[in-house]
N, C-alpha and C positions, 0 to 999 in steps of 0.2 A: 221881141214878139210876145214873150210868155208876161211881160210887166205892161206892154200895150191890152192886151185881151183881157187883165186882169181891170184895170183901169174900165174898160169898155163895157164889162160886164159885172164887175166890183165882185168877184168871184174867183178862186182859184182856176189858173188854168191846167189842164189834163195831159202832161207828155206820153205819148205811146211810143212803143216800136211798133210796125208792120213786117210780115212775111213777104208783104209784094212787091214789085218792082214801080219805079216811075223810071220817065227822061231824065228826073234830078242828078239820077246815079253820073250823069255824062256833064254836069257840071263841075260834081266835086271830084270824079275822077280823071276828067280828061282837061276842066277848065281851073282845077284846084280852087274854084269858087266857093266859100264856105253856104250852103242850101239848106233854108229848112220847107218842108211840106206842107202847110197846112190851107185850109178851106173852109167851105159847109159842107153842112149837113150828116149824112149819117153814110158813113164807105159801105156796110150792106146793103144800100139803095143804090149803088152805083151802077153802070152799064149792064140794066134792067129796063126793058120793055116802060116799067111805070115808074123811071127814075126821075125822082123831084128831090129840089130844094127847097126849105120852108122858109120866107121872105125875110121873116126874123132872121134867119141862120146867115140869108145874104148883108142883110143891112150891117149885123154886127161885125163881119168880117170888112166891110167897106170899112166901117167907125175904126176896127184894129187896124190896118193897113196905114187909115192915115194918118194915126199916131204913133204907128212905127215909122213910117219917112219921115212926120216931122221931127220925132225926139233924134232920128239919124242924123238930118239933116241940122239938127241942134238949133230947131228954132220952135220959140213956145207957143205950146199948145192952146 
């Protein structure tokens, strides 16, 4: 994911921790499915009356996604 976004964006990409909770937790916990979280936009804007995503912020995540299933999927970009 983190050499797709890098690619997409030709930019280091950012790993955080979060304090908060997702559904993620009942993948790795219950389905041993290895999860990672990411998206757009900005998580301070999140489940806010005036929450938006900036179009940029969707497109690039579209562009990383499918260069993450394709390098998965091991067929060239």
């Amino acid at each position: 994911m983190c050499s797709a976004l890098e690619s997409v964006t030709g930019g280091p990409a950012r790993l955080e921790g979060m304090t908060y909770g997702a559904d993620l937790r009942l993948l790795v916990n219950a389905g041993r499915t290895p999860t990672v979280l990411f998206g757009p936009g900005d998580i301070r804007r999140t489940h806010r009356p005036d929450e938006f995503v900036p179009v940029a912020d969707l497109v690039t995540v579209a562009r990383t996604l499918a260069v993450t299933a394709l390098r998965f999927c091991g067929t060239p970009e």
